[in-house]
C-alpha positions as CSV (number, residue, x, y, z in Angstrom):
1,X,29.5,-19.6,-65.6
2,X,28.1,-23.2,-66.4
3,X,25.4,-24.7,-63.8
4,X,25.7,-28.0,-62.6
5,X,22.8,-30.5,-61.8
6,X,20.4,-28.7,-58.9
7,X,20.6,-29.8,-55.2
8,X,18.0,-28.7,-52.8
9,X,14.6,-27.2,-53.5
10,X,14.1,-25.5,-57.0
11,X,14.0,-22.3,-56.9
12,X,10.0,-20.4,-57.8
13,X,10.2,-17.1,-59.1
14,X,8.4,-15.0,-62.0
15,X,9.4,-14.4,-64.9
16,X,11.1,-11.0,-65.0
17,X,13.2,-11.9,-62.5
18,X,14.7,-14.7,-64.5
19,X,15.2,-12.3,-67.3
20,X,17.6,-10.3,-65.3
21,X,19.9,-13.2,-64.1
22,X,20.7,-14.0,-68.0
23,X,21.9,-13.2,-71.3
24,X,19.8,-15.3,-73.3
25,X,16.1,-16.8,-72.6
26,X,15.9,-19.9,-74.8
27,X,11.9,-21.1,-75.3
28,X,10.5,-24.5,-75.9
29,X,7.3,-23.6,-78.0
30,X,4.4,-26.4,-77.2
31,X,3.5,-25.9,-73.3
32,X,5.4,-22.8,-72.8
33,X,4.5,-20.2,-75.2
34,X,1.7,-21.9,-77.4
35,X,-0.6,-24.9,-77.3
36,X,-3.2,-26.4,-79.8
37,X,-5.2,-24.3,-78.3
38,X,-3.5,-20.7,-78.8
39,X,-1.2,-18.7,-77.0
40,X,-0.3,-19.4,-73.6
41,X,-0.5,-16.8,-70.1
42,X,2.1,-14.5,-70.6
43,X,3.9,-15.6,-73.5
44,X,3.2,-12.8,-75.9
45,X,3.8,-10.3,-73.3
46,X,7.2,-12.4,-72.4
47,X,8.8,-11.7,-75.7
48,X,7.4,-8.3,-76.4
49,X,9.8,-7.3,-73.4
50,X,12.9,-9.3,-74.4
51,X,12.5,-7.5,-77.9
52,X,11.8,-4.5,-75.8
53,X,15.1,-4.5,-73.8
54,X,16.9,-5.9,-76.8
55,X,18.0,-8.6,-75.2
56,X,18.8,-11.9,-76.5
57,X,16.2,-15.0,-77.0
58,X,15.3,-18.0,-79.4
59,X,13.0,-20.3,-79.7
60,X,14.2,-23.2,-79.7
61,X,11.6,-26.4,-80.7
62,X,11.5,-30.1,-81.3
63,X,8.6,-29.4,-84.0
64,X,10.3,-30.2,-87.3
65,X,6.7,-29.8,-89.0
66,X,7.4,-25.9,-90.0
67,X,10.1,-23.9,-91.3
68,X,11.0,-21.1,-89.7
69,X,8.9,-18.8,-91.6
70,X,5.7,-20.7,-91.2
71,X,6.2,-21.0,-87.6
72,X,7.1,-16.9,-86.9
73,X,3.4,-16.4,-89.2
74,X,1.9,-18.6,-86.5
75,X,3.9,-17.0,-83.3
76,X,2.7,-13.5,-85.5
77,X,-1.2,-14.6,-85.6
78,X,-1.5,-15.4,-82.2
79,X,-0.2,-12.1,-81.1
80,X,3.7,-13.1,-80.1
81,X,6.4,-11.4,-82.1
82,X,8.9,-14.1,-82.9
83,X,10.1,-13.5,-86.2
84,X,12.1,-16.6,-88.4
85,X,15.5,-15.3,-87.4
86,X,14.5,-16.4,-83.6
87,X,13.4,-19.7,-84.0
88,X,15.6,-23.1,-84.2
89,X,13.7,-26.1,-84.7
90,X,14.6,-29.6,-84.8
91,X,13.8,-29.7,-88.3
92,X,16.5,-27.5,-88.8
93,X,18.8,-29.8,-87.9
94,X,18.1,-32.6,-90.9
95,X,20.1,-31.3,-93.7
96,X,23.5,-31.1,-91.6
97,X,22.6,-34.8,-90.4
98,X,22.3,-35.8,-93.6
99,X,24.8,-34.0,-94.9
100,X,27.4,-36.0,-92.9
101,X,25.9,-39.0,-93.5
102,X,26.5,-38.0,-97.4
103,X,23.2,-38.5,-98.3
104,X,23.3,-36.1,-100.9
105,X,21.5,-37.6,-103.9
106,X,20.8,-40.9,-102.1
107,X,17.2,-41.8,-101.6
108,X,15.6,-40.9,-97.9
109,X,11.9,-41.1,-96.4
110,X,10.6,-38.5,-94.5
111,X,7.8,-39.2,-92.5
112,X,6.2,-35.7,-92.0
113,X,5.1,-32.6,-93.5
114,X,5.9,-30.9,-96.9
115,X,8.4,-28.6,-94.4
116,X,10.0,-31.6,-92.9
117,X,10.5,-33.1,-96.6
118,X,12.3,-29.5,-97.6
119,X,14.8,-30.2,-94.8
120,X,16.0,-33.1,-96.8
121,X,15.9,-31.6,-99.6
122,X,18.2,-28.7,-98.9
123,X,20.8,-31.2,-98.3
124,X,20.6,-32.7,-101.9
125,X,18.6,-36.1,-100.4
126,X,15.7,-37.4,-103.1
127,X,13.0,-37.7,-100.9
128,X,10.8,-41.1,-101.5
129,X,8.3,-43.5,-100.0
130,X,8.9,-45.7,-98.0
131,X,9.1,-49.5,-100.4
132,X,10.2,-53.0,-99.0
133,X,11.2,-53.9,-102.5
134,X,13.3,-50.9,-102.8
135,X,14.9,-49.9,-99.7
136,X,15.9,-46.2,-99.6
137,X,19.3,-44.6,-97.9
138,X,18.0,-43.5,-94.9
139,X,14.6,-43.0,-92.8
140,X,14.1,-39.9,-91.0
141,X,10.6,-39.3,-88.4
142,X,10.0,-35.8,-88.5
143,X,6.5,-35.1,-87.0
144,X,3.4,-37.6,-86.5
145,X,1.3,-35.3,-89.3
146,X,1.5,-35.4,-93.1
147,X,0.8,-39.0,-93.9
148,X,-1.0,-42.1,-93.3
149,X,0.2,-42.9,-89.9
150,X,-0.1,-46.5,-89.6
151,X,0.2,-47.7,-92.9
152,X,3.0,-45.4,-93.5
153,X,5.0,-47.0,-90.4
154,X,4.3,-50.6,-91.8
155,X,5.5,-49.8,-95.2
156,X,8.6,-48.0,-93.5
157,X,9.7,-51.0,-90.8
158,X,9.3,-53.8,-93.6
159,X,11.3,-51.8,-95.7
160,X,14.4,-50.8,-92.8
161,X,13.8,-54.8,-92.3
162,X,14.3,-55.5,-95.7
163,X,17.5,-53.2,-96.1
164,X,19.1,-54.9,-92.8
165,X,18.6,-58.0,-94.8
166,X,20.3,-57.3,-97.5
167,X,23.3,-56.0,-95.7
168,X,22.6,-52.5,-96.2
169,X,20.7,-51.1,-92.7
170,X,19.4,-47.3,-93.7
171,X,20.7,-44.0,-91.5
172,X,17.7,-43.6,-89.1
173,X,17.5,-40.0,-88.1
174,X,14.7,-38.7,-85.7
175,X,13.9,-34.9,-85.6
176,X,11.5,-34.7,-82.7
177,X,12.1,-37.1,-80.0
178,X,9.2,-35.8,-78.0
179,X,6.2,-38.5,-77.0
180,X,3.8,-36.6,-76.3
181,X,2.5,-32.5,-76.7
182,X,-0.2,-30.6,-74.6
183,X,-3.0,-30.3,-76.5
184,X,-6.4,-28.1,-75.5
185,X,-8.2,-28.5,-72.0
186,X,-5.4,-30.4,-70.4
187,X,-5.6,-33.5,-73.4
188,X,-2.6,-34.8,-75.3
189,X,-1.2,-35.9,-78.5
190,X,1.5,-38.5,-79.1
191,X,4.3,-36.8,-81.6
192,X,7.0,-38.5,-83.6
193,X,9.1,-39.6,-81.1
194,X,6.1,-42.0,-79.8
195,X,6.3,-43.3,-83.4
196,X,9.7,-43.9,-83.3
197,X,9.9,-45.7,-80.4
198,X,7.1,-48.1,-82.0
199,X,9.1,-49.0,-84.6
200,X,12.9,-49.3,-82.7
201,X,10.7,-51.7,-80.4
202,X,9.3,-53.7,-83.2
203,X,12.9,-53.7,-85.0
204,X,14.0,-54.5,-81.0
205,X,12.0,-57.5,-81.3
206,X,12.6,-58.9,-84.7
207,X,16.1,-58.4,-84.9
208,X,17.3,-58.8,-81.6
209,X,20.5,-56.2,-79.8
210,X,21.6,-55.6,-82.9
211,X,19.0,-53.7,-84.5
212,X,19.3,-50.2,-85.3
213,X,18.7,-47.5,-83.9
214,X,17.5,-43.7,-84.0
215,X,19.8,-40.7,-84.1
216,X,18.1,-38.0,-81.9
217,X,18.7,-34.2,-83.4
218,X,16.3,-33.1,-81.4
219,X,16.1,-31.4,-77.5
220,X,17.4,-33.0,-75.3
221,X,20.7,-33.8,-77.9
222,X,23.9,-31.5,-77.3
223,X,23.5,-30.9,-81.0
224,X,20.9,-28.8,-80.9
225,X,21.7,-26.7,-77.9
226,X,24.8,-26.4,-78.7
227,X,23.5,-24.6,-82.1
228,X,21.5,-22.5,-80.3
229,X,23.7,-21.1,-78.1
230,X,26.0,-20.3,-80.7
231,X,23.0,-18.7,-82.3
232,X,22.6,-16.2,-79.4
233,X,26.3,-15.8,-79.0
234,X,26.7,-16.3,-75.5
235,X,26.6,-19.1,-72.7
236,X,24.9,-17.3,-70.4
237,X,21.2,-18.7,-70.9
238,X,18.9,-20.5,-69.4
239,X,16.6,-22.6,-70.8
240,X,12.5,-22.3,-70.6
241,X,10.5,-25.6,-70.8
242,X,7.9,-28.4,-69.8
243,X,9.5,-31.0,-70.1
244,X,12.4,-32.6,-67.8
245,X,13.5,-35.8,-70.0
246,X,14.4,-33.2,-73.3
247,X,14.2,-29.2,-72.4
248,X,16.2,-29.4,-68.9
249,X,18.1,-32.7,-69.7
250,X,19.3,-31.1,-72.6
251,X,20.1,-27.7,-70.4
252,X,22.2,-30.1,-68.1
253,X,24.1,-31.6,-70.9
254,X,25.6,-28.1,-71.6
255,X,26.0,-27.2,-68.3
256,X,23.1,-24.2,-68.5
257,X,20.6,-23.3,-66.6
258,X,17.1,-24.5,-66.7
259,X,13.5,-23.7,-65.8
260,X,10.2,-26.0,-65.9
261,X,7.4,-23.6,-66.9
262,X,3.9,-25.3,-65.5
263,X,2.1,-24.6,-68.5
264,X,3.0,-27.4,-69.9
265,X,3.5,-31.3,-69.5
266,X,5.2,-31.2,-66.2
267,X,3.8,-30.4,-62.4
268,X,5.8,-29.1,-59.5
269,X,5.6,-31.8,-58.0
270,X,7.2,-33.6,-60.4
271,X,10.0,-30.8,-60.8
272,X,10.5,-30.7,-57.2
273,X,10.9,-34.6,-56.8
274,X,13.3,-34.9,-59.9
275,X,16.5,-34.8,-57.4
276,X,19.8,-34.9,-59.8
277,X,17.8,-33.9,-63.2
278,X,15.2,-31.0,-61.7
279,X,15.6,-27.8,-63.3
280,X,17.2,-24.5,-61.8
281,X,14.3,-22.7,-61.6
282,X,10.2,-23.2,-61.6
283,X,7.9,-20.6,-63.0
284,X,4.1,-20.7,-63.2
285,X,3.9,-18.9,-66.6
286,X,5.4,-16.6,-68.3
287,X,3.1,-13.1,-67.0
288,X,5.2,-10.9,-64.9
């Protein structure tokens, strides 16, 4: 059964009750089972049951700053027992990209962590710095940590600008399209998509309609939901998030269903209003 956009008002129910109406409970991570600050109401308890009843889940993330492994020892440490098989991040998505864009062996920057550099490594890329005298292959924006943010976004624009001039634009690949995460005590951070759109705008301006652009691989692209439903083996999921632009746009674009969790970036209000684009669902947490 594939879910269509919602019509009327959304749905409120808990979360047990959503578990039984699905196969599969895909997870956003930042503002629905963790924050900056820890582990959010509910969450730990949430997948202690799903593991409980054997039933199907995966979390699936637009933070391409840890492997899998790093990011089950922190799920682990804050009490919530996701292990590396359940989680599919955004950074996981990098090698394929660049495997079709045969970057094997060509040069690529990768603004982000030392994780979000191994991406590009596993598909053969020669990760480098970003130089205007020496423009590499491609560019991908991983996560707004592990480097010298503004510096490291000059260096990188001159350089795509320097490429397009000699003919040769680079592959521009963005891993986490996401602007902003919920930090501690209702504060925020801007993430890599922020930084992305920074440069596109500057390229926007300097190069006019024809400059180029990012390749999303992150929620809310059809590439990454469509690998994690083939990950859980089954269309019948819904999808837990905060965010209505990438966790339930993303649901929509595969026809599955959806629910804002208000732990997170987005109010009810804002759910409720969202008309053609609001989720199926609307859950205060995850507690039972």
């Amino acid at each position: 059964m594939s879910h269509t956009a919602h019509v009327g008002p959304v749905e409120r129910l808990r979360f047990t009750s959503l578990v039984e109406r699905h196969e599969a409970i895909l997870f956003d991570a930042y503002g629905v089972l963790v924050s900056a600050a820890g582990a959010l109401p509910g969450a730990a308890e949430a997948i202690a049951h799903l593991v409980a009843r054997r039933q199907r889940f995966l979390v699936v993330t637009n933070d391409a700053s840890r492997s899998p492994e790093r990011a089950s020892r922190r799920f682990l440490r804050l009490g919530i027992p996701v292990q590396p098989e359940h989680v599919l991040s955004s950074g996981m998505l990098i090698a394929p990209a660049l495997e079709e864009h045969a970057m094997h062996g060509r040069r690529v920057v990768v603004l982000g962590t030392g994780d979000s550099a191994a991406y590009a490594r596993q598909a053969g890329a020669i990760v480098v710095d970003p130089d205007p005298a020496d423009p590499a292959d491609a560019v991908v924006i991983a996560d707004e940590g592990g480097f010298e943010t503004l510096g490291t976004l000059d260096a990188t624009l001159s350089m795509i600008l320097s490429a397009v001039e000699r003919g040769r634009a680079p592959v521009l690949l963005l891993a986490n399209p996401d602007l902003v995460y919920p930090s501690a005590n209702g504060t925020f951070g801007l993430t890599a998509g922020s930084l992305a759109g920074m440069v596109e705008r500057a390229l926007a301006l300097l190069l006019g309609s024809g400059a180029p652009r990012f390749e999303v691989l992150g929620k809310p692209a059809v590439r990454h939901f469509e690998t994690a439903l083939e990950m859980v083996g089954t269309r019948q999921a819904v999808m837990l998030g905060d965010t209505l632009h990438t966790d339930i746009a993303g649901a929509h674009g595969v026809g599955i269903a959806s629910a804002i969790v208000l732990t997170g970036v987005t109010t009810a209000a804002q759910a409720q209003g969202a008309g053609a684009h609001a989720p199926t669902y609307l859950l205060d947490d995850l507690r039972f």
